[in-house]
C-alpha positions as CSV (number, residue, x, y, z in Angstrom):
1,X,38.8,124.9,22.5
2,X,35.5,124.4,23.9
3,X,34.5,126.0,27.2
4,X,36.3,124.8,30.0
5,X,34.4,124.4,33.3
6,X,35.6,125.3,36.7
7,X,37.0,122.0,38.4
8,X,36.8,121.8,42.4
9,X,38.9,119.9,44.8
10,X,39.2,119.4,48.5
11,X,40.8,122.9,48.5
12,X,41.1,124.4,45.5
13,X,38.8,125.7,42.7
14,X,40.5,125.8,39.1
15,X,38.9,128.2,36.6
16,X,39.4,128.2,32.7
17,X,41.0,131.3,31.8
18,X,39.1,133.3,29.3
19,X,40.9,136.0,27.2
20,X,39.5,138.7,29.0
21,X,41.1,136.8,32.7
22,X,44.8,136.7,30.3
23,X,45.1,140.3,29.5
24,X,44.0,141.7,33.3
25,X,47.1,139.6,34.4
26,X,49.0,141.9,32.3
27,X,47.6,144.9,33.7
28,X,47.6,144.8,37.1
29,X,45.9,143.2,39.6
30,X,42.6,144.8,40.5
31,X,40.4,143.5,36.6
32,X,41.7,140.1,37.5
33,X,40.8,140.2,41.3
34,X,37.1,141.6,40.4
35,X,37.8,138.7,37.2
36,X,38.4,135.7,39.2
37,X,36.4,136.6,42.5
38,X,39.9,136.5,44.7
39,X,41.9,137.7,46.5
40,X,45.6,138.5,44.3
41,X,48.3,138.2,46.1
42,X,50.8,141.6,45.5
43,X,53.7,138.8,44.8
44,X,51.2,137.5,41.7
45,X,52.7,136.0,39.4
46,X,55.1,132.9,40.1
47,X,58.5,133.4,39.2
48,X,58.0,130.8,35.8
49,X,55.2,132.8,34.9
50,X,56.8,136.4,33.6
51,X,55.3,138.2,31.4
52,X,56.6,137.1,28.2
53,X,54.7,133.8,29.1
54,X,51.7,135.7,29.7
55,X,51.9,137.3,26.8
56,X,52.4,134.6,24.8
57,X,49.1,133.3,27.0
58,X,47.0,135.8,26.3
59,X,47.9,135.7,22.2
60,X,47.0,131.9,21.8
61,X,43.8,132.9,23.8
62,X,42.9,135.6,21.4
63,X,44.0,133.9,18.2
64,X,43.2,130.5,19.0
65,X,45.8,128.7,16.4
66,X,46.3,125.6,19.3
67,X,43.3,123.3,19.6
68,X,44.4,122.2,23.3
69,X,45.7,125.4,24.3
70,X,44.1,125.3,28.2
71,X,45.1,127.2,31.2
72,X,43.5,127.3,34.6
73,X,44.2,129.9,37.4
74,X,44.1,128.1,40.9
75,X,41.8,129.7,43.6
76,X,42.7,128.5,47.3
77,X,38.8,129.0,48.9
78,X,39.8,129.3,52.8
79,X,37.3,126.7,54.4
80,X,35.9,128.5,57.2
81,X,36.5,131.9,56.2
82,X,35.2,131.9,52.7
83,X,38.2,133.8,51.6
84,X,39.5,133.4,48.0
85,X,43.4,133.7,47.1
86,X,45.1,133.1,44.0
87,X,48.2,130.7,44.5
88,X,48.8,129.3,40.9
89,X,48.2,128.4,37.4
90,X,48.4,125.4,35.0
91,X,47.6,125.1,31.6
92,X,48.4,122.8,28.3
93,X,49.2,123.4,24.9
94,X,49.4,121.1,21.9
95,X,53.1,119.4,20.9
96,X,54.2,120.1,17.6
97,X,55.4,116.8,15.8
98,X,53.7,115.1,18.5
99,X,49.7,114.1,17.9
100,X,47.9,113.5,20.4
101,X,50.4,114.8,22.7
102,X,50.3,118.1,24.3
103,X,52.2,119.6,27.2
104,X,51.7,120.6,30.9
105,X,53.1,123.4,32.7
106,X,52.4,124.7,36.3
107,X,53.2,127.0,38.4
108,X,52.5,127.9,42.6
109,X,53.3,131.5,44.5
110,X,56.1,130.4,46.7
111,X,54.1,131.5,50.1
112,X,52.1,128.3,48.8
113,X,54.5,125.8,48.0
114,X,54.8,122.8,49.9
115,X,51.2,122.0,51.2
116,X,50.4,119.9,48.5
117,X,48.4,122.1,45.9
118,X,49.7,121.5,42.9
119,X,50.1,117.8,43.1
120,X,45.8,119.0,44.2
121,X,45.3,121.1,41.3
122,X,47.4,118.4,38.4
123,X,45.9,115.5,39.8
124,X,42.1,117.5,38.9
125,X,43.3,118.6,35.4
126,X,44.7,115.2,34.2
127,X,41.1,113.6,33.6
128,X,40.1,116.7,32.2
129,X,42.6,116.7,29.9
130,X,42.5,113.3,28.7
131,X,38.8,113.8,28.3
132,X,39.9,116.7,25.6
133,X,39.1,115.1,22.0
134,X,42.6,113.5,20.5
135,X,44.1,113.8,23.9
136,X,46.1,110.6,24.2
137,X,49.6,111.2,26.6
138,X,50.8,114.1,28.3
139,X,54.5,115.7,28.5
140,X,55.8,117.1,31.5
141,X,59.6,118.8,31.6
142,X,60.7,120.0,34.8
143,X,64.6,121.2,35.5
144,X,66.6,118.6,37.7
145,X,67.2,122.1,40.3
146,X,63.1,121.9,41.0
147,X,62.5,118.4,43.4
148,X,59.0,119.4,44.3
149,X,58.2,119.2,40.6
150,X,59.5,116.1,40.4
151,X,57.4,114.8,43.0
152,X,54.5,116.5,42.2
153,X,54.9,114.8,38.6
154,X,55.7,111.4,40.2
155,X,52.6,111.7,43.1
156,X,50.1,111.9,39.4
157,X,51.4,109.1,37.6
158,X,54.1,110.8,35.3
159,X,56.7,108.1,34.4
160,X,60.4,109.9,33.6
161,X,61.5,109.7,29.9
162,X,64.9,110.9,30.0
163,X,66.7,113.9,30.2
164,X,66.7,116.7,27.1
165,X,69.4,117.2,24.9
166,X,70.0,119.8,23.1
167,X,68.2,120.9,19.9
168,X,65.2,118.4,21.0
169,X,63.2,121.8,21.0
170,X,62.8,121.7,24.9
171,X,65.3,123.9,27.0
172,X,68.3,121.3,27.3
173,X,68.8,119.5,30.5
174,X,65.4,119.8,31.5
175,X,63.6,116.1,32.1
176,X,61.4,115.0,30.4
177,X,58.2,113.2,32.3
178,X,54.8,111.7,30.2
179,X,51.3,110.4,31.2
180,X,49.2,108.1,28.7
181,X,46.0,108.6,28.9
């Protein structure tokens, strides 16, 4: 993939994640503190975010075998304080079957959720990613149990495309929500 660059919004900065920010995650939280130039919460990572995800993160970085394999961690930058927190991730990897498709996942601290950051943070990524080369629609699948995914998907344009069934490759029951580009 070629290099990423850090996106700002209103509240938020978004940085690529390099290999080196991947592995830290793993191993504590002070090399990805002095990494991301935040503040890591002791409650780092999200609940969807374990470590066999991680793992699986910080592989694909290392071995890059997914062209649109992308991942951002989500800095909150306190306004008047100057303070930096991490409060999420999102990142996007390439559909198989599916060219030109490739799939969005995110994920917010629960201290953070509600106040609008990652409908902040997806609404940044989505030009990004459509500006990727080949990048023509992305997937979303959220669980029915999760309503502020829904909405964040729904506030950014997603359009619902039915519910999973099984052996359709994505855990089944989850919905299914895309974005053309």
């Amino acid at each position: 993939m070629d290099t990423l660059l850090s996106i700002t919004t209103d509240r938020l900065e978004l940085i690529p994640a390099t290999h080196a920010m991947l592995a830290a995650d793993l191993n504590g939280h002070d090399a990805l503190r002095r990494l991301l130039h935040a503040d890591v919460p002791t409650k780092w990572p999200p609940t969807l975010l374990d470590e066999t995800v991680r793992k699986a993160f910080c592989q694909m970085a290392e071995e890059p075998s997914d062209p649109h394999f992308a991942f951002w961690y989500w800095i909150l930058r306190g306004a008047d304080t100057g303070e930096r927190t991490l409060i999420g991730s999102g990142g996007i990897t390439a559909i198989r079957g599916e060219p030109g498709t490739v799939g969005i996942g995110y994920s917010v601290l629960d201290a953070f959720q509600g106040r609008g950051y990652a409908t902040e943070a997806v609404g940044a990524l989505l030009p990004v990613i459509f500006e990727l080369p080949g990048v023509v629609r992305i997937q979303a699948t959220t669980s029915p149990d999760l309503p502020s995914s829904i909405r964040v998907l729904e506030k950014t344009g997603f359009i619902y495309a039915g519910t999973k069934e099984e052996g359709e490759g994505i855990e089944e029951g989850t919905l299914s929500y895309l974005l053309d580009g």
